[in-house]
C-alpha positions in Angstrom: 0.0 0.0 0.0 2.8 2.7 1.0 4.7 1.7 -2.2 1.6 2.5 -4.6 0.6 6.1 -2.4 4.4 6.8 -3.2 3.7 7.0 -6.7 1.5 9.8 -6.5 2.5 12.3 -3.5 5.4 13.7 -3.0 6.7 16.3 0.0 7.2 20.4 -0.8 9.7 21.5 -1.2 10.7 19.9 -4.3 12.6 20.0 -7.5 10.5 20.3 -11.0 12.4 17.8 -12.3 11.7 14.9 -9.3 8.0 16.0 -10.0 8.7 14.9 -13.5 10.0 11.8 -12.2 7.4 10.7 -10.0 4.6 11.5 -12.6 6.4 9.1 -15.2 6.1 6.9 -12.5 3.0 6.6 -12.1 1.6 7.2 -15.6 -1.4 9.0 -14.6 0.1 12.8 -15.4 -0.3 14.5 -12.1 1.3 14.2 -8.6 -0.8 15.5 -5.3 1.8 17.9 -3.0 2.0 16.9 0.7 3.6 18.8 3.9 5.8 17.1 6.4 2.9 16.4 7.5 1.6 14.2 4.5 -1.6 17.0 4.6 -2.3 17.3 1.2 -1.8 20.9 -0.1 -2.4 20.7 -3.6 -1.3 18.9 -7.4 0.3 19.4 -10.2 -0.1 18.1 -13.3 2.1 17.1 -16.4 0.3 20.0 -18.8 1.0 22.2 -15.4 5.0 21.4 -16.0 4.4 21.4 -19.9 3.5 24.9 -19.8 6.0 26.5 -17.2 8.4 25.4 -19.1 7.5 26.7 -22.5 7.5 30.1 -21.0 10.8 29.5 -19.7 11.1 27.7 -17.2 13.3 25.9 -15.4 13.8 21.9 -14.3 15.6 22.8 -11.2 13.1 25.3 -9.8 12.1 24.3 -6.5 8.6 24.0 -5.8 7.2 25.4 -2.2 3.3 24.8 -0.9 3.3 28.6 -2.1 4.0 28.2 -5.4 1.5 29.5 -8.2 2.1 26.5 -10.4 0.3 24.1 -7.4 -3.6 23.9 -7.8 -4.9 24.3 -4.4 -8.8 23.6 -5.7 -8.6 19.7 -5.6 -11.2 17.1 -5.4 -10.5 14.1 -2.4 -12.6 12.1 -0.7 -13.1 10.6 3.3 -10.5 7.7 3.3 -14.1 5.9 4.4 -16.1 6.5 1.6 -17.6 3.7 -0.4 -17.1 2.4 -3.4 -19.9 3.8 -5.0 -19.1 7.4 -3.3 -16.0 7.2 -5.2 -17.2 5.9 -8.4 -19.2 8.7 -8.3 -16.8 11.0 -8.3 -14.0 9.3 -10.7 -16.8 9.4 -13.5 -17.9 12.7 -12.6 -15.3 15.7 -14.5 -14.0 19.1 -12.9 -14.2 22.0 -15.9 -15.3 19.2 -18.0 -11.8 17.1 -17.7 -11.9 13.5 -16.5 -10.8 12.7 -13.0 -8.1 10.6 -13.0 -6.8 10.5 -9.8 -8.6 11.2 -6.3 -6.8 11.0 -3.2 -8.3 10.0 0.0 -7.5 11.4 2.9 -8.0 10.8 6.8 -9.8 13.6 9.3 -6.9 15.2 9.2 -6.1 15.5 5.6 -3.5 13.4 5.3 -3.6 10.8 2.1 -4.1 7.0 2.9 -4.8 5.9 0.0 -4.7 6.7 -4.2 -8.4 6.0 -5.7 -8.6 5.4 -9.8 -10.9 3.6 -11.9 -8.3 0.9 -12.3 -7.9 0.8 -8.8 -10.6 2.0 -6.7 -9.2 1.6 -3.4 -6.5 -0.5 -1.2 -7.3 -3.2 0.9 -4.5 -4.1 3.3 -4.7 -8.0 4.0 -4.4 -7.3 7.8 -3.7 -4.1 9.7 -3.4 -3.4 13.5 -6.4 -1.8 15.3 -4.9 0.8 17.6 -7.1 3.2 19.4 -6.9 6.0 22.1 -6.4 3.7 25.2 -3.3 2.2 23.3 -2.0 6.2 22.5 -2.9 6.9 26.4 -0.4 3.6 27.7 2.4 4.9 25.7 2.0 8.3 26.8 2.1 7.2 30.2 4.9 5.1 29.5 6.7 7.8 28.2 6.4 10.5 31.1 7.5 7.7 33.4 10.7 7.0 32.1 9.9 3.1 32.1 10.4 2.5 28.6 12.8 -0.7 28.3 12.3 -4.0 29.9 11.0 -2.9 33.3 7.9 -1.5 34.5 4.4 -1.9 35.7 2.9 -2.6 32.2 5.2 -6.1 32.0 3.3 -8.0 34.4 -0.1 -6.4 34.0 0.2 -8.2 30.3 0.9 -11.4 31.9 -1.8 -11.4 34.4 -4.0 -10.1 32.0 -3.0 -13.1 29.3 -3.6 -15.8 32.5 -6.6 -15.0 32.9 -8.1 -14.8 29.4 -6.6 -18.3 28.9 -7.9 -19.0 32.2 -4.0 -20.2 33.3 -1.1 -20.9 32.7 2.3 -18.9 33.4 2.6 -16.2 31.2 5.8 -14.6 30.0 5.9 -11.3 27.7 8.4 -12.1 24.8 10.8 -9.5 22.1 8.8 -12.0 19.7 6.6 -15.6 18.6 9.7 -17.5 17.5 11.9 -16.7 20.7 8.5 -17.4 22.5 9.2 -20.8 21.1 13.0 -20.9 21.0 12.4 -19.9 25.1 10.2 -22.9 25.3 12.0 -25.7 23.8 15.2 -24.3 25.8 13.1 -23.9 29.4 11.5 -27.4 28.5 15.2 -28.9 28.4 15.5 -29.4 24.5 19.1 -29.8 23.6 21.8 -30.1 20.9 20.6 -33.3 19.1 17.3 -33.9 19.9 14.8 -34.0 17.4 11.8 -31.8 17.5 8.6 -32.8 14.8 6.8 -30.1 13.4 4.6 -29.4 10.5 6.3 -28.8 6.8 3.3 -26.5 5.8 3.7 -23.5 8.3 5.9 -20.2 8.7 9.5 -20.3 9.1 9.5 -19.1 12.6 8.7 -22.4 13.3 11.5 -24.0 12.0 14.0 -21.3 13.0 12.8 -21.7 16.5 14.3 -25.1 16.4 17.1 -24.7 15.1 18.0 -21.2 16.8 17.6 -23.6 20.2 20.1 -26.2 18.8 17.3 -28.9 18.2 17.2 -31.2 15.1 14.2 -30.6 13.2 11.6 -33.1 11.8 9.4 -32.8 9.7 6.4 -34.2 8.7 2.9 -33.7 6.5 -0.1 -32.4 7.7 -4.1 -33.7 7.0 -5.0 -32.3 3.8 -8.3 -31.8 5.6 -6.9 -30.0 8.6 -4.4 -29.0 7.1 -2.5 -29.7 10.7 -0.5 -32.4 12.0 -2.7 -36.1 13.7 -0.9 -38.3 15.1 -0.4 -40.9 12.3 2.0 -38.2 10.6 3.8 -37.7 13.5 4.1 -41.8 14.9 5.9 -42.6 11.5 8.2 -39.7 12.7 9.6 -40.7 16.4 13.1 -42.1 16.7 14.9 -42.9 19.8 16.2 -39.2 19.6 12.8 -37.4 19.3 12.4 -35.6 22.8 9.1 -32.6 21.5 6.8 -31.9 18.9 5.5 -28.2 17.8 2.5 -28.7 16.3 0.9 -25.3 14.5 -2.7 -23.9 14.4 -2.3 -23.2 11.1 -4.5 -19.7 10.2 -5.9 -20.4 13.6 -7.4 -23.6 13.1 -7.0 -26.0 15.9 -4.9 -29.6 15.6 -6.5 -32.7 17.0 -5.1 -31.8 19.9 -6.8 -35.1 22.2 -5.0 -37.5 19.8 -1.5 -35.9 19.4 -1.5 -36.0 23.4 -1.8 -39.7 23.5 1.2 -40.4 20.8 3.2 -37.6 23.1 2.2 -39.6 26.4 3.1 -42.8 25.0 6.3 -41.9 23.7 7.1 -39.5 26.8 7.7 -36.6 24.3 6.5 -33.3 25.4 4.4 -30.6 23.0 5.4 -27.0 22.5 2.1 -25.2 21.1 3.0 -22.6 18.2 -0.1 -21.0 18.5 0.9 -17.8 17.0 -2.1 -17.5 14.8 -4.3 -19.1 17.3 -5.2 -16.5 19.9 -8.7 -16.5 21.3 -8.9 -20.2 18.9 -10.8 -23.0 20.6 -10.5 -26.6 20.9 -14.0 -28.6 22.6 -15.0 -25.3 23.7 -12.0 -24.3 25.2 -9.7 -21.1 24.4 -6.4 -23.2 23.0 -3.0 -22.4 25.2 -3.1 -24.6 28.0 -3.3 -27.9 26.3 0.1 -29.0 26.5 3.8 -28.2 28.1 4.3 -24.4 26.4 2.3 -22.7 24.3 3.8 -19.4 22.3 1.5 -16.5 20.9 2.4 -13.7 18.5 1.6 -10.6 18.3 3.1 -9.6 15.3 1.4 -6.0 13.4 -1.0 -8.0 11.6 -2.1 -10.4 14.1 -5.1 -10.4 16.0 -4.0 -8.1 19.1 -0.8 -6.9 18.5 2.2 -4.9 20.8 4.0 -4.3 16.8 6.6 -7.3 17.6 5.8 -9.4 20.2 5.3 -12.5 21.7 4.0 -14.9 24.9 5.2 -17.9 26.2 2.9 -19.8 28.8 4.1 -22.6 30.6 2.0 -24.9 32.3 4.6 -25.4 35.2 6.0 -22.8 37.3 9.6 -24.5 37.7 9.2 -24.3 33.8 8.8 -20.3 33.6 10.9 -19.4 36.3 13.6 -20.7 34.4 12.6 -19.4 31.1 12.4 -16.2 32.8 16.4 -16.4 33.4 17.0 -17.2 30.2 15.6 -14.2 28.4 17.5 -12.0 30.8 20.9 -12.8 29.6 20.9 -15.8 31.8 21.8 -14.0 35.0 20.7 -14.7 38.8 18.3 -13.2 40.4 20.0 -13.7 43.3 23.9 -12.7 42.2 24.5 -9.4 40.3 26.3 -10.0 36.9 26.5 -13.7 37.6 25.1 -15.8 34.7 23.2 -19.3 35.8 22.9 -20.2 31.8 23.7 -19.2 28.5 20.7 -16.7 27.4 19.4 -14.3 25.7 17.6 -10.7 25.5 14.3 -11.6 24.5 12.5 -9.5 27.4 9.6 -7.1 26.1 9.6 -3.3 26.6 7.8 -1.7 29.2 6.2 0.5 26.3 5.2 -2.9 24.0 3.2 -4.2 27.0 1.3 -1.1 27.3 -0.1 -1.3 24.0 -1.2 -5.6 24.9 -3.1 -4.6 27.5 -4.7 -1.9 26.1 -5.1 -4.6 23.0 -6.6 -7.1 25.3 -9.5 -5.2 26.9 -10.8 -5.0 23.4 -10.0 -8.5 22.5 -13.6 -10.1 22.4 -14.8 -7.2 20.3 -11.4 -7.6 17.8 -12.4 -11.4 17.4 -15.8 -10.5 16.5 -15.1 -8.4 14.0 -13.0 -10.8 12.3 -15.1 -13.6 12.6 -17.9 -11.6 10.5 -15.6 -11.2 8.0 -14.9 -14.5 7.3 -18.4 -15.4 7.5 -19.5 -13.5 4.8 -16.6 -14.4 2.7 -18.1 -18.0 3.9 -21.0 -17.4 2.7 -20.4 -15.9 -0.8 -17.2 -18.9 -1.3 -18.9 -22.0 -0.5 -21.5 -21.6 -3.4 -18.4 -22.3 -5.8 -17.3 -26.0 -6.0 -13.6 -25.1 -7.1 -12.7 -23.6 -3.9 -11.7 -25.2 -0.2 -12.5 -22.9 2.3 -10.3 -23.4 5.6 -11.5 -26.5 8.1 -14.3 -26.3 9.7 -15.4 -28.9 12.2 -17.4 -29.8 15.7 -14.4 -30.3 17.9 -12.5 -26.8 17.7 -13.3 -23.1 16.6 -11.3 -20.6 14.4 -9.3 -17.7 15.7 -10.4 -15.8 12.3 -6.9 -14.4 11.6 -6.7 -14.5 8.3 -9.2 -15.8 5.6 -7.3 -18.8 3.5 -8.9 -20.6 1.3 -7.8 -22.9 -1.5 -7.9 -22.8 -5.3 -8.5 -26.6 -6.1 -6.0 -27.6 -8.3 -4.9 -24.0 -9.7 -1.4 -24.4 -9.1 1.3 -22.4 -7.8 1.9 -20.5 -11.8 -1.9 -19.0 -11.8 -2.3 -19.5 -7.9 0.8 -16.1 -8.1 -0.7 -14.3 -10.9 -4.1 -14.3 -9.9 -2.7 -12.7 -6.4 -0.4 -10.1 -9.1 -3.8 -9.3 -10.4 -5.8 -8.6 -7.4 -2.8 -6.6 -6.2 -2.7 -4.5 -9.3 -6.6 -3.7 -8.2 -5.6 -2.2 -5.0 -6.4 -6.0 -2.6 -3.6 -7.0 -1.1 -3.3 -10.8 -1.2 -0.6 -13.8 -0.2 0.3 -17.1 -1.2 0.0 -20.0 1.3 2.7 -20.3 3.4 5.5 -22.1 1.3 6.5 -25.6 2.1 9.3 -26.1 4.7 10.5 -29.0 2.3 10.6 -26.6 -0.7 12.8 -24.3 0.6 17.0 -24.5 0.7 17.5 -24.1 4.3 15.2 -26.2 5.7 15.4 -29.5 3.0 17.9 -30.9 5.0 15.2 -32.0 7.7 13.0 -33.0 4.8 12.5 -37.0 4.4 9.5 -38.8 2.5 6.8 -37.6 0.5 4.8 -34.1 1.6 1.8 -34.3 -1.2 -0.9 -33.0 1.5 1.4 -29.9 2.4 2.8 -29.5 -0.6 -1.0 -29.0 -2.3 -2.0 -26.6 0.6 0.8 -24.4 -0.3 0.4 -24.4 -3.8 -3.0 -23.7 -4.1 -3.8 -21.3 -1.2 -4.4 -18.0 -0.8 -4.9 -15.3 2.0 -7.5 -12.6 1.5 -7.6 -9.0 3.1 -9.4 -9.9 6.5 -9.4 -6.5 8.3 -11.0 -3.2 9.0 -13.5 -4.4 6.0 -17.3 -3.0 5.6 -19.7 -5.5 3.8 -18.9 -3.5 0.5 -15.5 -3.8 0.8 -15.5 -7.4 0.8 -18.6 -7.7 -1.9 -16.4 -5.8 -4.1 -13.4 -8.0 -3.0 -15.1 -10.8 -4.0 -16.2 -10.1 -7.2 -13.1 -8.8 -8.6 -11.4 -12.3 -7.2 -14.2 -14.3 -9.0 -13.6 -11.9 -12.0 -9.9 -12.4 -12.4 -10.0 -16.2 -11.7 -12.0 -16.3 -14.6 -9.5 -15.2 -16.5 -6.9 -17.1 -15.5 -8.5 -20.6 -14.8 
C-alpha cells in the first residue's frame, strides 16, 4: 500500500524535475503535494510542468506549498467512503476534464490511499487496530521513564493473558519465535534432539528449532486440517525425538486429544506454536493450556498486537521461572552480573506491554469483528465448487486471523498471478505459506513424500481480512471471482 501512495504524493519543497519523475512513474500525469505532515496541499499536473516550461522555465526550480504552479482547488474524498461514493466521483469531471486520480484522505487531511478507476481503493490484508487507550499507555509510559524492559505494564500483560486463557504462566516475549526458542530451551531441549513439526507452516517455526540447537523433523499435515494427527507424527519418532511443535495453522486448531496420547506414549512433550491461534478453541475451550508451552504472536498484523511481540505460557511454574532467566541474559536473580545459563535478551519493553493490554481489553470485540468477516466471505465462497474454504469442524473453533482458502488444483503459476492481479486492483493478497520441504535451508530435515502440504501451499491463498465493511469485501469478492475467470 505505502509503495503505490508513493507513486502519486510527494513532499514540498521539491525539485521540477523529481515532479517529473514521479509523474512518469506513475503514468497518470499528475502528482498531489503533501507537507511534512503528508496534509495534502495541492497537485500538479504534467500539462501544469508542460506549460511552465515553454514560457521559460526551469527543471531545477524548487517548488514550495506557495507556489502558483500548485492547484490548491482539488477534489478528495473521506479515506471511508464507499465504493460507490468514489465511483461517483471518478466518473464525474471538474471544468469538464476526466478525473483521473482522487486521493483519500483521513480527518486530518492526510492521504491513505490513491483512488482510480483501475484501482478503486487498497485493501490491506491485515492491519493493526490501535485506538486511544493504546495512545494513552504509551504516553504514560513515556512520562514515566519506564520504557525498556522494566515497569508496571510487563506483568499487568501477563496477568492479563492468564486469565483470558484461564491459566497458565505467562511470560511477555521481544517475539513468537523466541517465545518458542524460550520454550523448547526452558523445557530442556538440547543439541541433538529431534523436535517434529509441520512442513506447511511459517519459518518461525522451523528457526525456533534450530536457533535452540534442536534437530528438526518434519512431517505432512491432514490435507483436511491442514494440521498435524498423530499418524503423521508416529511414523516420525526415533529414539532421539524428545518434542513436537504442532501449528494452528490460520488459527485452526490440531486434533489436539490424539496428538497427546502419541506424546504420552512416547514421553515426548508438545510445544504449542499458537501464533495464529489466539482467542482459537479446541472442545469449547480457548487453546494455550493444552500442552507443556504454548507461544503466541503478536506480530502488526495479528489479532492483538504490541507491533513485535510474543507470549510464552508454561504450564509449570519451575518451567517459567527458568525461562524467565533465560531471556534475561541468563543471569541470577539472586547474584548481580552472575550468569546461571547461556541466554538471551528476548524481554519485552515496558512501552510494548502497554499497547497488549490496552489490546486485550478489546479483544472479544477484535475477534468478532474478524469472525464476520470470514463469514460473509463463507457465505459468498462455499456456493463455488472449485474452492476449499479453511477446516471447519465440531471439535475446535477458528481464531479468524486471516481468511485462507484454496484454489483446487490452480497451481502455484496461476495461484501467483491471480494474487499479481488482485494486487494491481488495490487488494492485497498472499500465497499460502511455502512448504518447509521446498525451501533451501530447511530441505535438509525434509524425508519422504509431503503431497498433502505441498497442495496446501500451492493452491492457497490469504485474502484482506481486516478493517472491512460489507462492501468492501462484496467488491473483493467479485473482482477475485472476475480475475480467476480469466486465469483458470
Amino acid at each position: 500500500m505505502q509503495a503505490y501512495l508513493e507513486k502519486f504524493i510527494i513532499q514540498s519543497p521539491v525539485k521540477i524535475s523529481n515532479i517529473l519523475k514521479k509523474i512518469n512513474i506513475n503514468e497518470k500525469g499528475i502528482v498531489f503535494l503533501v507537507d511534512k505532515n503528508f496534509k495534502i496541499k495541492g497537485s500538479i499536473s504534467d500539462g501544469d510542468i508542460r506549460r511552465y516550461i515553454l514560457r521559460g522555465g526551469k527543471l531545477e526550480k524548487i517548488i514550495k506549498l506557495s507556489s502558483s504552479l500548485i492547484n490548491k482547488k482539488i477534489i478528495v474524498k473521506d479515506s471511508k467512503s464507499s465504493i460507490e461514493e468514489i465511483l461517483n466521483t471518478l466518473n464525474s469531471k471538474k471544468d469538464n476534464k476526466e478525473i483521473k486520480c482522487l486521493p483519500l484522505v483521513d480527518k486530518q487531511l492526510r492521504v491513505v490511499d490513491i483512488s482510480t478507476k483501475e484501482k478503486i481503493r487498497g485493501y490491506p490484508l491485515a492491519s493493526p487496530n490501535i485506538g486511544e487507550q493504546e495512545l494513552a499507555n504509551i504516553v504514560d509510559v513515556v512520562k514515566s521513564g519506564w520504557i525498556s524492559s522494566r515497569g508496571s505494564y510487563i506483568s499487568e500483560f501477563e496477568k492479563k493473558f492468564e486469565k483470558y486463557l484461564g491459566g497458565g504462566n505467562a511470560i511477555a516475549l521481544t517475539n513468537g519465535t523466541n517465545a518458542l526458542q524460550i520454550g523448547l530451551m526452558a523445557l530442556g531441549i538440547r543439541k541433538g534432539d529431534e523436535v517434529i513439526l509441520p512442513n506447511f507452516t511459517f519459518g518461525g517455526t522451523i528457526n525456533a528449532i534450530l536457533n535452540a540447537g534442536a534437530v528438526p523433523v518434519i512431517a505432512d499435515v491432514c490435507k483436511n486440517n491442514w494440521t498435524l494427527n498423530s499418524a503423521n507424527v508416529q511414523k516420525k519418532i526415533t529414539k532421539k525425538t524428545k518434542a513436537i511443535m504442532p501449528v494452528h495453522i490460520y488459527g485452526q486448531p490440531y486434533e489436539v486429544s490424539s496428538l497427546k496420547k502419541i506424546a504420552k506414549k512416547n514421553d515426548l512433550l508438545i510445544i504449542d506454536d499458537c501464533a495464529e491461534a489466539i482467542g482459537a478453541k479446541y472442545k469449547g475451550k480457548i487453546v494455550g493450556l493444552e500442552n507443556d508451552c504454548s507461544c503466541f504472536s503478536f506480530f502488526a498484523n495479528k489479532t492483538i498486537t504490541t507491533g513485535e511481540g510474543g507470549m510464552a505460557v508454561f504450564k509449570k511454574k519451575i518451567h517459567a521461572d527458568k525461562a524467565r532467566i533465560l531471556i534475561n541474559q541468563g543471569l541470577s536473580k539472586n547474584t548481580k552480573y552472575y550468569h546461571e545459563y547461556a541466554g538471551s535478551n528476548f524481554r519485552m519493553t515496558n512501552m510494548q506491554a502497554s499497547i497488549g493490554v490496552a489490546q486485550l481489553n478489546i479483544i472479544n470485540k477484535l475477534l468478532k469483528i474478524r469472525k464476520k468477516v470470514f463469514k460473509i466471505y463463507n457465505n459468498f465462497f462455499c456456493k463455488y465448487s472449485y474452492l476449499t474454504l479453511i477446516p471447519n469442524n465440531s471439535w475446535s473453533e477458528n481464531s479468524y486471523w486471516l481468511y485462507t482458502l484454496v484454489i483446487n488444483n490452480i497451481g502455484q503459476k496461476k495461484r501467483d498471478k491471480l494474487i499479481s492481479n488482485l494486487q494491481q486492483l488495490g487488494i492485497e493478497c498472499r500465497p499460502g505459506f511455502y512448504s518447509l520441504n521446498k525451501m533451501k535451508p530447511f530441505k535438509r530435515y525434509a524425508k519422504g513424500k509431503f503431497y498433502n502440504s505441498n497442495y496446501l501451499s500451492e493452491n492457497s491463498l490469504s485474502l484482506p481480512t481486516t478493517n472491512l465493511t460489507k462492501k468492501d469485501q462484496e467488491y473483493i469478492i467479485r473482482k477475485f471471482l472476475d480475475e480467476y475467470k480469466k486465469i483458470k
